[in-house]
FIKOLZA-1660 file (N, C-alpha, C; in steps of 0.1 Angstrom, whole numbers, plus 5000, padded with zeros to 4 digits):
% residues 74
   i   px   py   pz ch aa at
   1 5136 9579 5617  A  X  N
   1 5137 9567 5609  A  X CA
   1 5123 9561 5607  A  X  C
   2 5119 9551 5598  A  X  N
   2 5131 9549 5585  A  X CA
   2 5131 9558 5576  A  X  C
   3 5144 9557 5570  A  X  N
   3 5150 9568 5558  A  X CA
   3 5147 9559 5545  A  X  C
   4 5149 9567 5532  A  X  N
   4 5145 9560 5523  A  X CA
   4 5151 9567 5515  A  X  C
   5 5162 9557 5502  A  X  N
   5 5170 9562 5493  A  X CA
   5 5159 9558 5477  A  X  C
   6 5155 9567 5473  A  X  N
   6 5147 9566 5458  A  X CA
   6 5157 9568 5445  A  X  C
   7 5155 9557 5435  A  X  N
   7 5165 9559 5423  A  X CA
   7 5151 9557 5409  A  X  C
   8 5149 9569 5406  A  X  N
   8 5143 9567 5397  A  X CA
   8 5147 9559 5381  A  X  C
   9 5162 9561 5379  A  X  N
   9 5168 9551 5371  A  X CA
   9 5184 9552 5373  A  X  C
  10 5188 9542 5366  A  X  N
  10 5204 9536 5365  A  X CA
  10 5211 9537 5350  A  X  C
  11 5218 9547 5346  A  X  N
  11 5226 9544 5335  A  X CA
  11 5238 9540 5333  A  X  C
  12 5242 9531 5322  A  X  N
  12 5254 9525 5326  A  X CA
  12 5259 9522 5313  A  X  C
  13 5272 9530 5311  A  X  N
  13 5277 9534 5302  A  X CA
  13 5296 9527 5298  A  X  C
  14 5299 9526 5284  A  X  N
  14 5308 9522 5278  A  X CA
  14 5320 9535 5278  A  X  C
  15 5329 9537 5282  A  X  N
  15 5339 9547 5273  A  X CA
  15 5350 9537 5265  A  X  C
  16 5345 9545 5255  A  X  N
  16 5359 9540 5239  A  X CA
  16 5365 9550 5241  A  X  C
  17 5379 9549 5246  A  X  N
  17 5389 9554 5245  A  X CA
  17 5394 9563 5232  A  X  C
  18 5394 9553 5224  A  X  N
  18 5397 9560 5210  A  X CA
  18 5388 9569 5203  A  X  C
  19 5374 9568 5206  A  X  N
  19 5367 9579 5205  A  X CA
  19 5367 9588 5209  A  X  C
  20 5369 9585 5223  A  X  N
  20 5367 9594 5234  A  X CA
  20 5349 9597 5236  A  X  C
  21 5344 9589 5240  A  X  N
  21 5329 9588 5239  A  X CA
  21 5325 9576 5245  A  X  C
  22 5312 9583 5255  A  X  N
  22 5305 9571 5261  A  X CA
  22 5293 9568 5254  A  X  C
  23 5289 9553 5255  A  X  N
  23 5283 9544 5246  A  X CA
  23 5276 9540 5258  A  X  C
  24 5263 9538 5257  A  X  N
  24 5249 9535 5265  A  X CA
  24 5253 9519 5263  A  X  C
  25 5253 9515 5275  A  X  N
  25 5250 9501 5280  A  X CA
  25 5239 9493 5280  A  X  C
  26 5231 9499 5291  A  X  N
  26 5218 9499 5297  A  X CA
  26 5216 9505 5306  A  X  C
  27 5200 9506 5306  A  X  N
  27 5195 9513 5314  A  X CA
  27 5182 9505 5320  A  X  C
  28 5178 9513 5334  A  X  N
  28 5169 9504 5346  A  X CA
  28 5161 9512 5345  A  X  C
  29 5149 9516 5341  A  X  N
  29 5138 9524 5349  A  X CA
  29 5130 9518 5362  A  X  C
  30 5138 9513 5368  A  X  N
  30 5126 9502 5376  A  X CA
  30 5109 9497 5376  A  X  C
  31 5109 9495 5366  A  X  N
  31 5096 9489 5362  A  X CA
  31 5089 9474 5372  A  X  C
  32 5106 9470 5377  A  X  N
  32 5104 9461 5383  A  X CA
  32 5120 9454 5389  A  X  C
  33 5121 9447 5399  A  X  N
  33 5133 9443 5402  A  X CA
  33 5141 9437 5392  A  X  C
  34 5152 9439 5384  A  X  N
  34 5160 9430 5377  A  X CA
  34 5172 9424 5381  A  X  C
  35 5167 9409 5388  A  X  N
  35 5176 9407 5393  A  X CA
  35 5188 9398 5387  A  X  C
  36 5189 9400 5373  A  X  N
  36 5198 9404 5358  A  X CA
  36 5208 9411 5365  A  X  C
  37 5206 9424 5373  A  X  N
  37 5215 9435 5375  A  X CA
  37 5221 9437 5386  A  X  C
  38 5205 9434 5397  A  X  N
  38 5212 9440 5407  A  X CA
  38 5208 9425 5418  A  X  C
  39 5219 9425 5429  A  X  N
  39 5218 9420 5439  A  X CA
  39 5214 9426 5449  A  X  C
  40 5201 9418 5455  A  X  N
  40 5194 9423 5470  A  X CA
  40 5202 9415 5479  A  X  C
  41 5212 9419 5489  A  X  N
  41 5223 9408 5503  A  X CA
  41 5212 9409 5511  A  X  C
  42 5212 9398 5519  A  X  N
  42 5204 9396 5528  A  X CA
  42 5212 9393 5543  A  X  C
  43 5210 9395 5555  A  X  N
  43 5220 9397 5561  A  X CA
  43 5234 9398 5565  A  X  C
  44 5238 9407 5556  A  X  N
  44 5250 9413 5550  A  X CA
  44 5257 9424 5557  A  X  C
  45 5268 9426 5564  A  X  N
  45 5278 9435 5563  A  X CA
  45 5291 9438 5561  A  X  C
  46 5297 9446 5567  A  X  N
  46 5310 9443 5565  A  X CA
  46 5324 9454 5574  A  X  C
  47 5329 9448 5571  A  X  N
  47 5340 9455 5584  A  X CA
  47 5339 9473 5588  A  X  C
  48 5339 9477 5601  A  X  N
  48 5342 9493 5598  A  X CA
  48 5330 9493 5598  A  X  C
  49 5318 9489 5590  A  X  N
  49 5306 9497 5593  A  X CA
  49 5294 9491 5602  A  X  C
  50 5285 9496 5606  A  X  N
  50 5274 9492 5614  A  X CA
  50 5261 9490 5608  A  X  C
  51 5262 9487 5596  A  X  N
  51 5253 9487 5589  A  X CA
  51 5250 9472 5586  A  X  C
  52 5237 9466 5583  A  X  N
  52 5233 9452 5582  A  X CA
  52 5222 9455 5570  A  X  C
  53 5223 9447 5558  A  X  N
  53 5215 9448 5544  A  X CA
  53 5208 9433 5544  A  X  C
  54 5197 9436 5545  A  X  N
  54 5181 9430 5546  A  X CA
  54 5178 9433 5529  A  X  C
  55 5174 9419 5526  A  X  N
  55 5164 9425 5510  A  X CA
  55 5155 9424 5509  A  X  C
  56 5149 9421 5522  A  X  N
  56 5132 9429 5528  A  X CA
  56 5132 9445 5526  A  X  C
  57 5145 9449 5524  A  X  N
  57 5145 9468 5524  A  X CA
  57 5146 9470 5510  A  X  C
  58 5148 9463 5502  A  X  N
  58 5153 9467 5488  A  X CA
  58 5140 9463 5477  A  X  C
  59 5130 9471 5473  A  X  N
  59 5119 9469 5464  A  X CA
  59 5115 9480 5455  A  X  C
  60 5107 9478 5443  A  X  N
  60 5107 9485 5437  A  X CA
  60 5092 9491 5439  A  X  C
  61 5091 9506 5436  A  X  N
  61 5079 9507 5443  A  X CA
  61 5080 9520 5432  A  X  C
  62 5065 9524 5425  A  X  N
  62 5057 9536 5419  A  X CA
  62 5073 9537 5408  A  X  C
  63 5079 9525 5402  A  X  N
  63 5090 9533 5392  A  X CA
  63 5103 9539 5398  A  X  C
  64 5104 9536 5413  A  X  N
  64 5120 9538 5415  A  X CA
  64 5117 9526 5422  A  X  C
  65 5129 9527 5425  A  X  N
  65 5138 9515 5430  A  X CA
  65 5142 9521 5453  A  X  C
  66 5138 9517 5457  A  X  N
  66 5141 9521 5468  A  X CA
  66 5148 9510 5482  A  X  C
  67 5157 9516 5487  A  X  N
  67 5163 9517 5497  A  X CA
  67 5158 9521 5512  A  X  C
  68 5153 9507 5520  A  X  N
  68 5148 9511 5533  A  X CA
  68 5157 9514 5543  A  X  C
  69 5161 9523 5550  A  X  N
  69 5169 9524 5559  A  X CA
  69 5162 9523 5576  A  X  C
  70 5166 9514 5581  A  X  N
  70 5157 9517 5594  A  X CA
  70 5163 9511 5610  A  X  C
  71 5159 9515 5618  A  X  N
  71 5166 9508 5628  A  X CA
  71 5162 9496 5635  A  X  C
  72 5174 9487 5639  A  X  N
  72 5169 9478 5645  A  X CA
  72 5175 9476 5656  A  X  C
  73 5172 9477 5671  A  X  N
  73 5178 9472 5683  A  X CA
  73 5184 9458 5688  A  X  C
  74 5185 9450 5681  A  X  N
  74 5182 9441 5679  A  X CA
  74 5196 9435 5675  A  X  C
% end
């Protein structure tokens, strides 16, 4: 550790049924945090898991968007 999840981008799409066709919503290149879109939790978990979400881990860095994974003893 730490691990690190990289998203170079996010597409997010419409289906019309009646067309049968997806329709571009938007899209994230991470240029920069949009926090429009997304939410960074800050110490955050939730049942079942052992996981705790810091948005000290969550920044945008070189055009992705990245996910710090790391340990804490604590």
């Amino acid at each position: 550790m730490p691990w690190f999840a990289k998203y170079d981008f996010v597409e997010v799409y419409d289906y019309d049924v009646a067309k049968k066709d997806f329709k571009l919503r938007w899209r994230d290149d991470f240029d920069k945090f949009d926090s429009t879109k997304w939410y960074a939790s800050e110490n955050w978990g939730f049942d079942g898991n052992s996981s705790l979400f810091m948005s000290s881990q969550v920044y945008v860095e070189n055009g992705n968007l990245t996910l710090k994974m790391d340990y804490n003893d604590g």
